[in-house]
C-alpha positions as CSV (number, residue, x, y, z in Angstrom):
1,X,135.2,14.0,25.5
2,X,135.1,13.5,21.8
3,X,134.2,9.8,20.2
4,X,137.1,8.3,18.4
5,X,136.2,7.4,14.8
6,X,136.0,3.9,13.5
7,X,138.1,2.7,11.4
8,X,136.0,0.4,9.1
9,X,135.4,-0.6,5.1
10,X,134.2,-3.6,3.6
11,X,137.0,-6.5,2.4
12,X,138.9,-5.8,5.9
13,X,140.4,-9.5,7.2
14,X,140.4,-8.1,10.6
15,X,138.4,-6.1,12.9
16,X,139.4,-5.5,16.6
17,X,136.7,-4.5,18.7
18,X,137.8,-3.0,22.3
19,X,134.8,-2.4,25.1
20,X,135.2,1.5,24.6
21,X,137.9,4.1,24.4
22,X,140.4,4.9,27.4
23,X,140.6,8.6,28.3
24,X,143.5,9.2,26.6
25,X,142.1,7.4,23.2
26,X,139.4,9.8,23.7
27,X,142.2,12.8,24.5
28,X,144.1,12.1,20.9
29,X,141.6,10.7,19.1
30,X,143.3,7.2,18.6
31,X,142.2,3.6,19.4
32,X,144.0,2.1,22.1
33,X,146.1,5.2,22.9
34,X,146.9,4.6,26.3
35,X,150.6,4.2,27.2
36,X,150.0,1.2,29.8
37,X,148.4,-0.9,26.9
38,X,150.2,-3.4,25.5
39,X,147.6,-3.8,21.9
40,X,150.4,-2.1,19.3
41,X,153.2,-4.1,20.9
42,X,151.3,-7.8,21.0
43,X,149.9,-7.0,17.4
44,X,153.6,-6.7,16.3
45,X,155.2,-9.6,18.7
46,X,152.0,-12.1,17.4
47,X,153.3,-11.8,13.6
48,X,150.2,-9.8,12.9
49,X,151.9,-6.4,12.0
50,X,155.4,-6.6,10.2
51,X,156.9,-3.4,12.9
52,X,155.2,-1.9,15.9
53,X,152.6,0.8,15.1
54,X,151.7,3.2,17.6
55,X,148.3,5.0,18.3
56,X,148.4,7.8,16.1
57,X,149.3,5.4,13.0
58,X,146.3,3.3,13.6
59,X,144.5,4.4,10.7
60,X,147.1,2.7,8.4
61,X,146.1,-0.6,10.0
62,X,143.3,-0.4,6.8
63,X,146.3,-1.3,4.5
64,X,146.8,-4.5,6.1
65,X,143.5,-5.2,6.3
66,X,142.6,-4.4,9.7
67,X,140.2,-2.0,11.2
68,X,138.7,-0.5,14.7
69,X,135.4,0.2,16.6
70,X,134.4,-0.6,20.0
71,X,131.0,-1.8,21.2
72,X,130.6,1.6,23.2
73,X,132.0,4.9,21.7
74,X,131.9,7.1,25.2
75,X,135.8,7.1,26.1
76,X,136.2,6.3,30.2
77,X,138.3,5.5,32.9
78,X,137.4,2.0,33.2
79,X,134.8,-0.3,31.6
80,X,132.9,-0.7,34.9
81,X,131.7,3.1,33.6
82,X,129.6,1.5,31.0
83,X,125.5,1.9,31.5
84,X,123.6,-1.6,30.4
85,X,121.5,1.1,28.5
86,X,125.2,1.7,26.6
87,X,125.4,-1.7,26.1
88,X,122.5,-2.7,24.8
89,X,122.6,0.3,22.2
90,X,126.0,-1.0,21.3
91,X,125.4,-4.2,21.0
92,X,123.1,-3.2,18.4
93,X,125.1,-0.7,16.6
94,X,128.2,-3.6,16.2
95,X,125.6,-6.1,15.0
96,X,125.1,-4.1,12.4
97,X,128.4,-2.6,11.7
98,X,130.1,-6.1,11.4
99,X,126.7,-7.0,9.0
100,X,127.6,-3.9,7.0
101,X,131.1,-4.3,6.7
102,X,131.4,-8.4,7.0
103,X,134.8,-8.6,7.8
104,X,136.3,-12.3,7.7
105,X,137.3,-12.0,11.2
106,X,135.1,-10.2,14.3
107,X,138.6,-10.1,17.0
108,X,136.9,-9.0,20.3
109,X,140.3,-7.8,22.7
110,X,139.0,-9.2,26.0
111,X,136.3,-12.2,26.8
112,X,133.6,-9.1,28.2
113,X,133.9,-7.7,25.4
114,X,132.4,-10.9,23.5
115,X,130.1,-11.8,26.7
116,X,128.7,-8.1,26.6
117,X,128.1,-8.1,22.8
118,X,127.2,-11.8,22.1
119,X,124.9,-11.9,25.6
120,X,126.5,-15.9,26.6
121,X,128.2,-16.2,29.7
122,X,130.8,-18.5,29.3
123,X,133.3,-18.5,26.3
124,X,136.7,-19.8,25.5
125,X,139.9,-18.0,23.9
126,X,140.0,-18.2,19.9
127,X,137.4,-18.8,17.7
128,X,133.8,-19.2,18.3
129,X,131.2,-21.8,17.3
130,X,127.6,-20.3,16.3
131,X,129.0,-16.6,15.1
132,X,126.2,-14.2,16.1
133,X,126.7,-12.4,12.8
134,X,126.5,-15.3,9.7
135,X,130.1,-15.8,7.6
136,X,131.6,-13.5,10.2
137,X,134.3,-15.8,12.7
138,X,134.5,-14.6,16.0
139,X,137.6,-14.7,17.5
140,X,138.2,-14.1,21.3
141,X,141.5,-12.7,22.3
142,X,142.7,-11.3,25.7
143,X,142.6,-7.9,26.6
144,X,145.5,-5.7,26.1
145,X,145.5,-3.8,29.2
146,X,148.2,-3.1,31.1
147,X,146.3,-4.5,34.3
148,X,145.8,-7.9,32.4
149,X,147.9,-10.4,34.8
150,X,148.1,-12.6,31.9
151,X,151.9,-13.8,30.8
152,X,152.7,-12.0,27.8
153,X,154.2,-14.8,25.9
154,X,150.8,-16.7,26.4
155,X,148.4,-13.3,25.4
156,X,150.8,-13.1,22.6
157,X,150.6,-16.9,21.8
158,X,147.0,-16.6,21.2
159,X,146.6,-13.6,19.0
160,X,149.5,-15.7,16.8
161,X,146.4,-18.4,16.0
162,X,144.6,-15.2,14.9
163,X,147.8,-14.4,12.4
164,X,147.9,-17.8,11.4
165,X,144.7,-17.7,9.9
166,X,144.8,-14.8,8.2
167,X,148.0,-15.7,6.6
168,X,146.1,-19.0,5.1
């Protein structure tokens, strides 16, 4: 199964960085493609799109400033699927995308994400103290699966202090 591109440039206010691409990201060649994930309609419901987006527009996102990548390209069923040899390689590759790129705001969907990436063990919802990248914030958000048992209004409410922000 194909890799789905990145969607990255320098001056972007935003990145979102998922663990890897579902199957049917990897099927269509679109982040966060999957039916059963909530990421277009929390991005919309959070102030942080003006109208709901779906997969295939997700390039547009660079207008507003936001862009894509994951720490492991491989798309699969589940993150479980992901080797530590993956992971470590990723972590590596994101380091020095988000150094490349420096994006005001590193937005990892889902707290493994930022435990796999930033290697600490315990980490909070929002933003970060001691960015592992310098001058990039991190910002910790919860994952937009469908399997997430999460409230919506309170997955929502935190990826509004993300749009707040921004809009400062």
């Amino acid at each position: 199964m194909k890799e789905i591109p990145d969607h990255l440039q320098t001056g972007l206010s935003i990145v979102f960085i998922g663990f890897n691409p579902s199957l049917k990201s990897g099927e269509v060649g679109h982040h966060y493609a999957n039916p059963r994930n909530n990421f277009w309609r929390i991005l919309q419901r959070s102030g942080l799109t003006p109208r709901l987006y779906t997969a295939a527009e997700d390039h547009e996102l660079l207008e507003l400033g936001y862009g894509f990548t994951n720490i492991v390209a491989r798309p699969t069923r589940a993150a479980d699927e992901i080797t530590r040899e993956e992971y470590k390689q990723g972590r590596q590759i994101l380091r020095d995308k988000l150094a490349l790129y420096r994006p005001q705001v590193a937005c990892f969907v889902g707290k493994g994400v930022y435990t796999e990436f930033s290697q600490r063990s315990k980490v909070d919802w929002g933003f970060q103290e001691n960015p592992v990248i310098p001058d990039v914030r991190e910002f910790v958000a919860p994952s937009s699966s469908g399997l997430v048992r999460m409230p919506m209004e309170e997955i929502v409410a935190i990826y509004r202090q993300l749009q707040k922000y921004i809009e400062c």
